[in-house]
N, CA, C and O of each residue as an XYZ file, in Angstrom:
472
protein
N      65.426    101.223     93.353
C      66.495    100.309     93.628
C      66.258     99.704     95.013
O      65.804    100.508     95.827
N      66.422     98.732     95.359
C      66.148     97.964     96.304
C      67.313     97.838     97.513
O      68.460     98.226     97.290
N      67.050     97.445     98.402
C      68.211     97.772     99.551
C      68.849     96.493     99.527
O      69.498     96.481    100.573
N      68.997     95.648     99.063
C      69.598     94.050     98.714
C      70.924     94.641     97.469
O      72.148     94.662     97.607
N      70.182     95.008     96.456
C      70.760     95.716     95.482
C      71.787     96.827     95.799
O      72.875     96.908     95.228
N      71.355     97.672     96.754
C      72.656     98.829     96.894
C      73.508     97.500     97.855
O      74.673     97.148     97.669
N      73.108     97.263     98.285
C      73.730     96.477     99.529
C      75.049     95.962     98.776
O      76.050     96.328     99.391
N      75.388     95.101     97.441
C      75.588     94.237     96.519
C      76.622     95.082     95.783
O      77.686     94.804     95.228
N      76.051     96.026     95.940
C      77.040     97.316     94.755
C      78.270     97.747     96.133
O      79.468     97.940     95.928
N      77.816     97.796     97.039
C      79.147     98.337     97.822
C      79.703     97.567     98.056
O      80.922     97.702     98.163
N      78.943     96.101     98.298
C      80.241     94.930     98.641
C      80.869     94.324     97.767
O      81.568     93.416     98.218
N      80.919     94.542     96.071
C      81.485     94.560     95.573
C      82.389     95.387     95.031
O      83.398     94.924     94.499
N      82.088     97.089     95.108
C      83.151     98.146     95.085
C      84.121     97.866     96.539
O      85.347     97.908     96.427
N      83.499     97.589     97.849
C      84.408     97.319     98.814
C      85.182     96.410     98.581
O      86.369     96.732     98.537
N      84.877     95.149     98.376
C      86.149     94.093     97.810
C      87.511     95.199     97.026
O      88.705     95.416     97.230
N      86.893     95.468     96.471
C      88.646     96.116     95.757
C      88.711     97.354     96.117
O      88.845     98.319     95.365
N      88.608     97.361     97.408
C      88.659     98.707     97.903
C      89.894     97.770     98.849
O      91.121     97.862     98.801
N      89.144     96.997     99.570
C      89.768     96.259    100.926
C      91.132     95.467    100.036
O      92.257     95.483    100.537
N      90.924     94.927     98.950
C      92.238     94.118     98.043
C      93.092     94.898     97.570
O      94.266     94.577     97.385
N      92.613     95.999     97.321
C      94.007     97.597     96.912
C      94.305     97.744     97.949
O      95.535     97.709     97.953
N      93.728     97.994     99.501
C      94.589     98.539    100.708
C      95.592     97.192    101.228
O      96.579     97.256    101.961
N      95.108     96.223    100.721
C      95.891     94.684    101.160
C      97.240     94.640    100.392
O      98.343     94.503    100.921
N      96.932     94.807     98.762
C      98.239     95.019     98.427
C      99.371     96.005     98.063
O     100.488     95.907     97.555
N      98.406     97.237     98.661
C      99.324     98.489     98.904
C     100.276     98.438     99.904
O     101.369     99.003     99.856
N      99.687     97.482    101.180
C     100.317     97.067    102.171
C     101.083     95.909    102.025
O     101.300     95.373    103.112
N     101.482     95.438    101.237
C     102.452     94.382    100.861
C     103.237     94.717    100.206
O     104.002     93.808     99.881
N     103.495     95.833     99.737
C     104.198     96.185     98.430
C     105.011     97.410     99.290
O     106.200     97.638     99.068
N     104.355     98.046    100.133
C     104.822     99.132    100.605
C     105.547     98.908    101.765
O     106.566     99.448    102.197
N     104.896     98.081    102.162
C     105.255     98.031    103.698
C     105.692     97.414    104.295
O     106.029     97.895    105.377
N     106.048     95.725    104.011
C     106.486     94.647    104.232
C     108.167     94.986    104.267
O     108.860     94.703    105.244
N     108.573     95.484    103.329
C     110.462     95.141    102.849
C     110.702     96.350    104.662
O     111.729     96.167    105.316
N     109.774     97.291    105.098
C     110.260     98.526    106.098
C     109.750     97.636    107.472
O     110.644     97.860    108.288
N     108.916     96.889    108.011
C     108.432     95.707    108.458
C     109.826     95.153    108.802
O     110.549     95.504    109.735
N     110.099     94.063    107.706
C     111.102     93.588    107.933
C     112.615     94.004    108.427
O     113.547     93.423    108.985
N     112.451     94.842    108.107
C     113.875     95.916    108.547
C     113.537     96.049    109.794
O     114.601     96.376    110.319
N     112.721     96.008    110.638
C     112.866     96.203    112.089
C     112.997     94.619    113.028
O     113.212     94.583    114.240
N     112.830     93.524    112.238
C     113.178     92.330    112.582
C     114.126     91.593    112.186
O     114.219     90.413    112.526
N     115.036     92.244    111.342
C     116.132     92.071    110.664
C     116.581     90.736    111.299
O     116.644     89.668    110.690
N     116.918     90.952    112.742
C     117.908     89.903    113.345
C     117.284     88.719    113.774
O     117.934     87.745    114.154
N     115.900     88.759    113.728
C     115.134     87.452    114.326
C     115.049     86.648    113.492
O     114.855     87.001    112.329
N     115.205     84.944    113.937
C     115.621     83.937    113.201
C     114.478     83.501    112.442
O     114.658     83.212    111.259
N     113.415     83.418    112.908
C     111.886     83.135    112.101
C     111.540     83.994    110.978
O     111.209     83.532    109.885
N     111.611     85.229    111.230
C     111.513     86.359    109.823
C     112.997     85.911    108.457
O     112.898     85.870    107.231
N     114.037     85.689    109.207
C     115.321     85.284    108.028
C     114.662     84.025    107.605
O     114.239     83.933    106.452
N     114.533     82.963    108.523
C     114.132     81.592    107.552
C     113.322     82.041    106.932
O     113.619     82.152    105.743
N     111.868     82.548    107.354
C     110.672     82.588    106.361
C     111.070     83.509    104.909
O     110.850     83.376    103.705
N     111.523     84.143    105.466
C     112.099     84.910    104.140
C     113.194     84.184    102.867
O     113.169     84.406    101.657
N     113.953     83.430    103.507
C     114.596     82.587    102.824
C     113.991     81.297    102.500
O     114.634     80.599    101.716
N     112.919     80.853    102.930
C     112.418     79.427    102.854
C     111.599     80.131    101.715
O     111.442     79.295    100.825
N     110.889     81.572    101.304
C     109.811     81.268    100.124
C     110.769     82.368     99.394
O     110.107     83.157     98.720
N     112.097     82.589     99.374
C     112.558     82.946     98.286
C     112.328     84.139     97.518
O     112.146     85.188     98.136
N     112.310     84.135     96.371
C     112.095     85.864     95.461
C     110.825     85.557     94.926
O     110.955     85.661     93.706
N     109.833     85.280     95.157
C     108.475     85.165     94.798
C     107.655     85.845     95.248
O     107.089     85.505     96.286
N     107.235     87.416     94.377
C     106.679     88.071     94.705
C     105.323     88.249     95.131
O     104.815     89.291     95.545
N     104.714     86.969     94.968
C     103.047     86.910     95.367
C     103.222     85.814     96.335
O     102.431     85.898     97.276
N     103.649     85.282     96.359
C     103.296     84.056     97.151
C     104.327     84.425     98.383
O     103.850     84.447     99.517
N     105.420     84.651     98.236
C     106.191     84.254     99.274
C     105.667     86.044     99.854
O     105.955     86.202    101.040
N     105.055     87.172     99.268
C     105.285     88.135     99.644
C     104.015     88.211    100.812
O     104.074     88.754    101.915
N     103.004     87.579    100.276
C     101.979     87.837    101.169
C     102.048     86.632    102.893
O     101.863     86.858    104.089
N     102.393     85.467    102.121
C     103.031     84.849    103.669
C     104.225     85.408    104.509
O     104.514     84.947    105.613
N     104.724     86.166    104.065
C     105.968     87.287    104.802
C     105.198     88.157    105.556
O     105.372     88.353    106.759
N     104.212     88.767    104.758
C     103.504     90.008    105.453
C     101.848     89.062    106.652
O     101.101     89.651    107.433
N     101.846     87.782    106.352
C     101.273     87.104    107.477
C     101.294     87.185    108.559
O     100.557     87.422    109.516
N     103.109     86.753    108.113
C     103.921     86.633    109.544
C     104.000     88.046    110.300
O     103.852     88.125    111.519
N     104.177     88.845    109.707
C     104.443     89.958    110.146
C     102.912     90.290    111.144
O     102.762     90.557    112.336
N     102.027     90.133    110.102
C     100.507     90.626    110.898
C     100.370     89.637    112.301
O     100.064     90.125    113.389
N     100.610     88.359    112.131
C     100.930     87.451    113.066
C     101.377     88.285    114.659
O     100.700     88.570    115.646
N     102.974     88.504    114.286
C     103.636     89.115    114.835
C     103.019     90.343    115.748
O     103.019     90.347    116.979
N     102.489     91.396    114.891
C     102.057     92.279    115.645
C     100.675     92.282    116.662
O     100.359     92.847    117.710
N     100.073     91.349    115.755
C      98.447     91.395    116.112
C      98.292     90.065    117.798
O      97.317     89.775    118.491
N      99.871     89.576    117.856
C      99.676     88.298    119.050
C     100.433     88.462    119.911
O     100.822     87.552    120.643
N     100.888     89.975    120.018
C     102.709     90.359    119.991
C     102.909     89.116    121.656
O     103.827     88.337    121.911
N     101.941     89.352    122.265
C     102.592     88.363    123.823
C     102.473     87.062    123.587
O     103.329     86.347    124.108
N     101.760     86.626    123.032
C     102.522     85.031    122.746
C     103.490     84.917    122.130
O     104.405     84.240    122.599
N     103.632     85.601    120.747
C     105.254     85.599    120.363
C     105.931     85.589    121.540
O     106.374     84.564    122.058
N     106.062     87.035    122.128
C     107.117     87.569    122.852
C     107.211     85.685    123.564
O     108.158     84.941    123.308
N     105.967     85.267    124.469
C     106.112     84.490    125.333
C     106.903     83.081    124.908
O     107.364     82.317    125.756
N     106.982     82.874    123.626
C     107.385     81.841    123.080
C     108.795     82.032    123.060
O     109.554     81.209    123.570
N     109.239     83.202    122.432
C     110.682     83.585    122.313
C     110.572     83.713    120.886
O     111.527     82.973    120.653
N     110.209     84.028    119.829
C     110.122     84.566    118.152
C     110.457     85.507    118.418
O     111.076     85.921    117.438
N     110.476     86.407    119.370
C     110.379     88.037    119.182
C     110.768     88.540    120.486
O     110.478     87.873    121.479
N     111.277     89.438    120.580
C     111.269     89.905    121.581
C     110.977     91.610    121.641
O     110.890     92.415    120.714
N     110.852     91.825    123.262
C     109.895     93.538    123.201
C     110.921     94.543    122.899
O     110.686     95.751    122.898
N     111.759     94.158    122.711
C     112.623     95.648    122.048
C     112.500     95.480    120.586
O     112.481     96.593    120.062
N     112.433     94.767    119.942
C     112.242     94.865    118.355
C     110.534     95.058    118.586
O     109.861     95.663    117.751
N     110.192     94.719    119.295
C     108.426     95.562    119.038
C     108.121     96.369    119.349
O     107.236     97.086    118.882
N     108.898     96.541    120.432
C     108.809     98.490    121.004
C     109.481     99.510    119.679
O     109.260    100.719    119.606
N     110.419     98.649    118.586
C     110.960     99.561    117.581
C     109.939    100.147    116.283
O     110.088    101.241    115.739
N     109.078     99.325    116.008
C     107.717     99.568    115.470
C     107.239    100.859    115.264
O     106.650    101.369    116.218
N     107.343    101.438    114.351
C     106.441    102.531    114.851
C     104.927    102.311    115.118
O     104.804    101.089    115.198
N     104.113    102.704    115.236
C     102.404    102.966    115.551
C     102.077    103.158    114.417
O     101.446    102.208    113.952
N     102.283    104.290    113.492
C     101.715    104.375    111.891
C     102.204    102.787    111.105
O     101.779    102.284    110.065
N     102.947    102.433    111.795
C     103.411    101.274    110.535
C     103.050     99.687    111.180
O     103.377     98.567    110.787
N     102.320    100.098    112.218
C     101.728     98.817    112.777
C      99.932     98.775    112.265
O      99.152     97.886    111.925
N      99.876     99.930    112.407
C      98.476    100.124    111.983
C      98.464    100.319    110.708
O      97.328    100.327    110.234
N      99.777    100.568    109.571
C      99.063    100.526    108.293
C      98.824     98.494    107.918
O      97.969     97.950    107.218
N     100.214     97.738    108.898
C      99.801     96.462    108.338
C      99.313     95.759    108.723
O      99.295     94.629    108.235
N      98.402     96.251    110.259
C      97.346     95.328    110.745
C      95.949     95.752    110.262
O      95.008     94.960    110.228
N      95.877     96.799    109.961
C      94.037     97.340    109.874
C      93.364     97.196    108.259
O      92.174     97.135    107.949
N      94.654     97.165    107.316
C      93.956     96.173    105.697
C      92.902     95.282    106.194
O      91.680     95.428    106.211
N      93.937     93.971    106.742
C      93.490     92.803    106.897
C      92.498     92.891    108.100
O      91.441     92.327    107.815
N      92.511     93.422    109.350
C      91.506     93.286    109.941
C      89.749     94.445    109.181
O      88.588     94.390    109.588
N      90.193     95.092    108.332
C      88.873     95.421    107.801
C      88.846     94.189    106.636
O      87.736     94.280    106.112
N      89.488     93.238    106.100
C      89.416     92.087    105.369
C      88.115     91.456    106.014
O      87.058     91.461    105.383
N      88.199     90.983    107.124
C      87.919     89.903    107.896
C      86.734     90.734    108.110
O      85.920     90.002    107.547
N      86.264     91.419    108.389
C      85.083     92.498    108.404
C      84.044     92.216    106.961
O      82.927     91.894    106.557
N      85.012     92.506    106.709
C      84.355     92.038    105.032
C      84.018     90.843    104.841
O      83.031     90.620    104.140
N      84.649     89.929    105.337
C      84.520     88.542    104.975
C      83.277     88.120    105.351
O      82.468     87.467    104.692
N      83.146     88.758    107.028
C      81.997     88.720    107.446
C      80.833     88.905    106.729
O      80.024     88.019    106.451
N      80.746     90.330    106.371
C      79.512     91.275    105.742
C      79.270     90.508    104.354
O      78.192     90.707    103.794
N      80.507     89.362    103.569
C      80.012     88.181    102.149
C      79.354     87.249    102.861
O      78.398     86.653    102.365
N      79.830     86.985    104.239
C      78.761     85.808    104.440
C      77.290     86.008    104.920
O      76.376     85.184    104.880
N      77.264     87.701    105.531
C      75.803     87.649    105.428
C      75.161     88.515    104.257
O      74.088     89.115    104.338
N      75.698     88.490    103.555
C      75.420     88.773    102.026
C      74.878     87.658    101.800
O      73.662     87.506    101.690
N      75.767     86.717    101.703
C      75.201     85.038    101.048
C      74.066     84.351    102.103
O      73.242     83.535    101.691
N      74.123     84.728    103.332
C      72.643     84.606    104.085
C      71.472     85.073    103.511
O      70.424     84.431    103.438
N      71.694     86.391    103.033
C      70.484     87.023    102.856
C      70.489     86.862    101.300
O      69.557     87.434    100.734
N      71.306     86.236    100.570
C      70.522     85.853     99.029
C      69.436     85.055     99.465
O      68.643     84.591     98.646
């Protein structure tokens, strides 16, 4: 077996490795997320602007959220957020909904030099 070949087999078992931890984290974790931003006006609109739509509006909810945590001082600096609703966060629940998506983007990487090296 060739090292192109194993190469090919994990980045395609990884894809739905990395797309099950993405929407384990949307499903799980988003509605407990939101409960700690309850009162901020950007999380109510967005939530109300995409409605009861469980794929679409669920994964731009949990955007925002990754948004949120992953930029927390420009938020804060803008005024979206402020540091007592981010200090309320726990640590396990920041890191279950930032580190899906940042091993995503990892991945995304490792398809494009996949598709280099076809």
């Amino acid at each position: 077996m060739s090292f192109f070949l194993a190469y090919t087999i994990v980045m395609f078992i990884g894809t739905f490795v990395v797309l099950g931890l993405m929407l384990f984290a949307k499903r799980t974790k988003l509605d407990e997320l939101e409960s700690y931003f309850s009162e901020n006006a950007e999380v109510r609109k967005r939530k109300q602007l995409l409605g009861p739509n469980p794929r679409f509006g669920g994964f731009h909810r949990m955007g925002l959220m990754i948004d949120i945590l992953l930029m927390s001082k420009r938020y804060v600096k803008e005024g979206f957020v402020t540091q007592e609703e981010l200090a309320c966060v726990p640590l396990s629940l920041k890191r279950w909904a930032v580190w899906p998506y940042r091993l995503a983007m990892i991945w995304a990487i490792s398809w494009g030099y996949w598709c280099t090296w076809l």
